[in-house]
C-alpha positions in Angstrom: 18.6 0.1 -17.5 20.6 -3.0 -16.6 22.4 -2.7 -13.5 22.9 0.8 -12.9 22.0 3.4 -10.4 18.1 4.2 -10.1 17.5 8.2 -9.4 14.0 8.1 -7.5 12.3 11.7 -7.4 10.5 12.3 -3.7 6.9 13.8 -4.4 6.2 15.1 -0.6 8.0 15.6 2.2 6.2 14.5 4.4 6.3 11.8 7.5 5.8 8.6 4.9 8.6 9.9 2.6 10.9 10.4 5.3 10.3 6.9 6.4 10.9 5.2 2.6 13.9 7.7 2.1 15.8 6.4 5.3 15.1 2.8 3.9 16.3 3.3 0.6 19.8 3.3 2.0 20.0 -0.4 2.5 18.2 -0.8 -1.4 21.4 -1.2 -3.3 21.7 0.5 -6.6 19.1 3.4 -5.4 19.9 7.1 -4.9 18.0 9.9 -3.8 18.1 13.1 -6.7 15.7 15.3 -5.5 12.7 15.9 -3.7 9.7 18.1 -4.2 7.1 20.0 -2.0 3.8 22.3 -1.9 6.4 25.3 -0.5 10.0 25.4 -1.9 11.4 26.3 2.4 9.3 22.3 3.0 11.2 21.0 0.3 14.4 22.0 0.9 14.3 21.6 5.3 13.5 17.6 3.6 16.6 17.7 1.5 18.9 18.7 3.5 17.7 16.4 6.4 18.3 13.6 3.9 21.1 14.7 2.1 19.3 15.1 -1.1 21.5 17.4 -4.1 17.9 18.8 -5.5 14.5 20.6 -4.1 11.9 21.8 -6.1 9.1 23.8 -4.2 6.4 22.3 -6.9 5.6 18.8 -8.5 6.0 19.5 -11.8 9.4 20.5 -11.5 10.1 17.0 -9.9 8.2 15.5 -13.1 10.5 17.3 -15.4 13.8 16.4 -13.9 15.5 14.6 -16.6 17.9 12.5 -14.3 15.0 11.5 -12.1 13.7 7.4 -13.1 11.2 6.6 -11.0 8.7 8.9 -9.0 8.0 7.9 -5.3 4.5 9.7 -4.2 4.6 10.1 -0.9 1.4 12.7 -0.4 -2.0 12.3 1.0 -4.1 9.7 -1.1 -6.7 12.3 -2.3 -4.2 14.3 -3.8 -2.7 10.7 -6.1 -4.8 10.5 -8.8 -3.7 14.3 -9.7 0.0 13.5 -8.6 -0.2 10.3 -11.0 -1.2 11.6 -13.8 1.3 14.7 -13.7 4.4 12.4 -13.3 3.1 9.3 -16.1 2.4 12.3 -18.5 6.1 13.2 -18.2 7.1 9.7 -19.1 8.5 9.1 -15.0 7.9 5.6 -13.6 6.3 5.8 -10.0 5.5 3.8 -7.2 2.8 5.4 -5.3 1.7 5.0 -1.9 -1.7 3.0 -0.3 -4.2 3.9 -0.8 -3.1 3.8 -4.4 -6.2 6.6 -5.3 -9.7 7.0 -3.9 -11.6 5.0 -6.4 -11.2 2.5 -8.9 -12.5 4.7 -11.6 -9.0 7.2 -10.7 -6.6 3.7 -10.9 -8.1 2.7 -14.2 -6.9 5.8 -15.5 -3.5 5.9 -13.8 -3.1 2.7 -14.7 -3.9 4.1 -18.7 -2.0 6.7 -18.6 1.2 4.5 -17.6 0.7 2.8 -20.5 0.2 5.4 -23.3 3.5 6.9 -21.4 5.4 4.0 -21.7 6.3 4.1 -18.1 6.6 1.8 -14.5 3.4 1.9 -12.1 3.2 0.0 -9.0 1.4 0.9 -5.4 3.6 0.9 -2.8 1.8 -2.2 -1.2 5.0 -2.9 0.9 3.9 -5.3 3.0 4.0 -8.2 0.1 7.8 -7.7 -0.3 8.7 -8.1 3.1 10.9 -11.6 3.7 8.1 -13.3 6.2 5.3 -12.8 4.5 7.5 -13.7 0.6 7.5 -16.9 2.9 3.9 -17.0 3.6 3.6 -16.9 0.0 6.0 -19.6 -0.7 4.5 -21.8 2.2 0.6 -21.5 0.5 2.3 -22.1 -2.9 3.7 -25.6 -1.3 0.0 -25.7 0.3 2.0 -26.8 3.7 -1.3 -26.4 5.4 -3.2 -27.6 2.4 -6.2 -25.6 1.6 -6.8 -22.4 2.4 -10.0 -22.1 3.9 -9.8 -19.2 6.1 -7.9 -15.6 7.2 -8.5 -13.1 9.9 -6.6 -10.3 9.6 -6.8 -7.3 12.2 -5.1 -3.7 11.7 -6.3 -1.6 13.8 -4.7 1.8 16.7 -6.3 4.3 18.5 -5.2 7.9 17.3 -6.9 9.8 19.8 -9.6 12.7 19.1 -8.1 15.4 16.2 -10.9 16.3 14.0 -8.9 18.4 12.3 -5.8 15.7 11.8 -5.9 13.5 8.9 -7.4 10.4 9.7 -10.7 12.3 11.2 -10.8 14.4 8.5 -13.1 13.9 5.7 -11.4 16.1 3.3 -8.7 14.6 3.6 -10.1 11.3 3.0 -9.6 10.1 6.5 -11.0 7.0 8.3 -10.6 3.5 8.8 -11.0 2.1 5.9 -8.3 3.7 3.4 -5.4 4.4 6.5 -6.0 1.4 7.8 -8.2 -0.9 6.1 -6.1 -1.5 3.2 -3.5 -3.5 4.7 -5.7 -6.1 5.7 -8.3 -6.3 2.6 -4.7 -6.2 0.5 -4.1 -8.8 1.8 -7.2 -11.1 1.6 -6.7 -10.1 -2.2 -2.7 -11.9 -1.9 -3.7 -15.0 0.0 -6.9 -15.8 -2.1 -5.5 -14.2 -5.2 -9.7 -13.2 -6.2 -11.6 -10.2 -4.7 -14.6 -11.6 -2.8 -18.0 -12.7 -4.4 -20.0 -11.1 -1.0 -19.4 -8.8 1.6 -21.1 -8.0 4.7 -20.1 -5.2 6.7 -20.9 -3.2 9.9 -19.3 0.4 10.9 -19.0 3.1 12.8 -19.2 6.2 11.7 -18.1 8.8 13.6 -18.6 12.5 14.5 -16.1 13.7 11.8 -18.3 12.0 9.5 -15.7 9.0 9.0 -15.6 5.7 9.6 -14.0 4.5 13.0 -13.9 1.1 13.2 -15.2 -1.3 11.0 -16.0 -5.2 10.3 -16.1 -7.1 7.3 -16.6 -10.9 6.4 -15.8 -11.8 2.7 -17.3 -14.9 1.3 -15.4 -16.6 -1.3 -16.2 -19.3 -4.0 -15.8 -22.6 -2.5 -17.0 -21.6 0.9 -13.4 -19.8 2.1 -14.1 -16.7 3.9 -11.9 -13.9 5.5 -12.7 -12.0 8.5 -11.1 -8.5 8.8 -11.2 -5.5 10.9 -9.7 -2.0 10.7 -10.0 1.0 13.3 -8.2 4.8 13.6 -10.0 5.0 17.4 -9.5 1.5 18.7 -6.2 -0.4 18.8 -7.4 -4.0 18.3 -4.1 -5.3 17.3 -2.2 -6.5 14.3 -2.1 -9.9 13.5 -3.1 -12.5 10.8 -3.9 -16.3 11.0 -4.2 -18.2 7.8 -6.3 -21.2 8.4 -5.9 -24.6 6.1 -7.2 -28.0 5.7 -4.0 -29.7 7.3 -2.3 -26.2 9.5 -2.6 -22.6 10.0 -0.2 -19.8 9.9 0.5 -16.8 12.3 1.9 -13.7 11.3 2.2 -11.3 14.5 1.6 -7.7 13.2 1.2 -8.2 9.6 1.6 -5.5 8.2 5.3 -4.9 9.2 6.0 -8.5 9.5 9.5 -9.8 11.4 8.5 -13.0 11.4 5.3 -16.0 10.7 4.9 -19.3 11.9 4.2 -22.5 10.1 1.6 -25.1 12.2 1.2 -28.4 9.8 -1.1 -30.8 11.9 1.1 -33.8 13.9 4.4 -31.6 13.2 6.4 -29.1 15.1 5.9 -25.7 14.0 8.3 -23.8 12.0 9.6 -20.5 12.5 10.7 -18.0 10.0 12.7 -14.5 11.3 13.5 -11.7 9.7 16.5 -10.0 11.5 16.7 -7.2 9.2 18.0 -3.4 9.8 16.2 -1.6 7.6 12.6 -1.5 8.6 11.2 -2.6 5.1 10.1 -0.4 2.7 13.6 -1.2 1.0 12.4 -4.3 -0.2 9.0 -2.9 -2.3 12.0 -0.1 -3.8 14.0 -3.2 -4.7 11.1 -4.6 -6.4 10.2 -1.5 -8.2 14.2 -1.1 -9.1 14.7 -4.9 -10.7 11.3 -4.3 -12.8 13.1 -0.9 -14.2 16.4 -3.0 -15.1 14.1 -5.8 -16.8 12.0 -3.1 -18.7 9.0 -4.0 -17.1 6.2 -1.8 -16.8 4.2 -3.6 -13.6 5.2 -5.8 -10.7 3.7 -9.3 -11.1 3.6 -9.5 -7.1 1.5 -5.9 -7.0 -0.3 -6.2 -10.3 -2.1 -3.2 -11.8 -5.2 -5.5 -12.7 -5.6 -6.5 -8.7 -4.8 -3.3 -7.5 -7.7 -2.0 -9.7 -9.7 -4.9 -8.1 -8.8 -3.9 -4.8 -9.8 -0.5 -5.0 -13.4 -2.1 -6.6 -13.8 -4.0 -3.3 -13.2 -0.9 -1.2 -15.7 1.1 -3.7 -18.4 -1.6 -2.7 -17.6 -1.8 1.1 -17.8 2.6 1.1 -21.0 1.8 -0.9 -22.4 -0.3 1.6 -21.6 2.4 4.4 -23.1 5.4 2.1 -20.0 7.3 3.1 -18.8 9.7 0.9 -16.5 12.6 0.9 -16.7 16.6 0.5 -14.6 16.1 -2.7 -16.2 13.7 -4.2 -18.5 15.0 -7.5 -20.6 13.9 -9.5 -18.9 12.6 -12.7 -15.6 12.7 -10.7 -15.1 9.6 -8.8 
């Protein structure tokens, strides 16, 4: 594609999707051509909040726009597998949201079908592509606090009590663990670069029939551990320390990262800022954008292989818990 305009394609118009369209105003060489909804009147309220020339009251219309180059899915992550596979069939790249499906069995097969189709696929993982924590990265690549021994990472708000909302809402695959759990067990998988060789767990699992809070300690080979925790009912906070043999690191709320702090023993620390406008999920469009442009069909920062292995990890920790939901079938997960 070299270095022309990218036309992304908006698969649900909903809270998410109004957040990454907003930000892709500060991704340069990205433009908005359309958006699609469950209800054509959804659709089009989105498009013209946004300034967006097209609206297409179904998904496959949006996955048969010929000037449309990369699918942004933007739904609830129950619904992804199905979205997936309708826009890779059409030969669109996407970048899909977190959870990137339910299952690992579901990513193996999106990631498949990308590439019999020939197309782009990345999961919209955007807190890797955010300046502080591209530092981070850079600062355990230099191993400025030498080895890494230990993270705890904490993600965690209280939504109040909806059983019918979302995130208390089994059929809708809600709980802890894939709203809010991902952030942090995505990121064990970045600092370690492995999945964990044990897990221990505890929950709590709710009225709804979710989980509510959880705990889980990862064991790693060489004795490096993580520590993470995830809640929808109780705020517990945001942050992340990354502990070494010769410093740690701080990250104050993770996820959405402005800035991280470098501690190397017997020096002063080091501060790293991010004084950005936009509020970041630019920077995971950008990525998706220069991969397009090279003719690459996956990120190397948000591999297809680890996010497989990343939903295997969160297949084990829901098999720990025996939690299940109403739509999962036998043969079907």
């Amino acid at each position: 594609m070299g270095n022309t305009t990218v036309k992304w394609g908006i698969l649900g118009a909903g809270w998410i999707s109004g957040k990454f369209v907003r930000d892709l105003a500060y991704a340069e060489g990205a433009e908005v051509a359309a958006v699609a909804a469950r209800s054509l009147s959804k659709a089009e309220e989105f498009a013209a909040e946004h300034s967006i020339p097209r609206a297409y009251g179904s998904y496959e219309e949006l996955a048969q726009d010929p000037e449309v180059d990369i699918v942004y899915i933007g739904t609830i992550h129950p619904a992804h597998k199905e979205n997936l596979l309708l826009c890779l069939k059409a030969g669109k790249s996407v970048l899909c949201e977190k959870p990137f499906t339910m299952t690992a069995a579901e990513a193996e097969v999106a990631a498949r079908a990308a590439e019999e189709n020939g197309a782009f696929l990345m999961e919209a993982m955007w807190t890797r592509f955010l300046p502080p924590i591209r530092k981070v990265r850079e600062w355990l690549r230099d191993e400025k606090i030498g080895e890494v021994r230990l993270l705890k990472a904490d993600f965690g708000f209280d939504a109040g009590w909806n059983p019918e909302g979302r995130l208390l809402n089994p059929d809708q695959g809600g709980g802890a663990l894939m709203d809010a759990g991902i952030y942090p067990i995505s990121f064990a998988s970045y600092v370690f670069g492995q999945q964990p060789k044990r897990i221990e767990s505890t929950v709590r699992i709710g009225e709804t029939g979710v989980d509510e809070h959880f705990s889980l300690l990862f064991d790693y080979e060489g004795g490096k551990s993580a520590a993470l925790n995830g809640a929808v009912r109780l705020a517990i906070g945001e942050d992340a320390w990354i502990v070494g043999t010769k410093g740690r690191i701080y990250i104050p709320k993770f996820l959405y990262a402005t800035s991280a702090t470098l501690f190397v023993d017997g020096e002063d620390p080091v501060e790293f800022h991010d004084e950005r406008s936009a509020e970041g999920y630019c920077f995971e469009a950008e990525e998706a954008m220069a991969c397009l442009r090279a003719g690459k069909r996956q990120s190397s920062v948000m591999p297809l292989a680890e996010t497989v292995a990343i939903m295997e990890t969160l297949d084990a920790i829901r098999g720990q818990w025996k939690l299940t939901y109403p739509f999962e079938k036998e043969g079907n997960v």
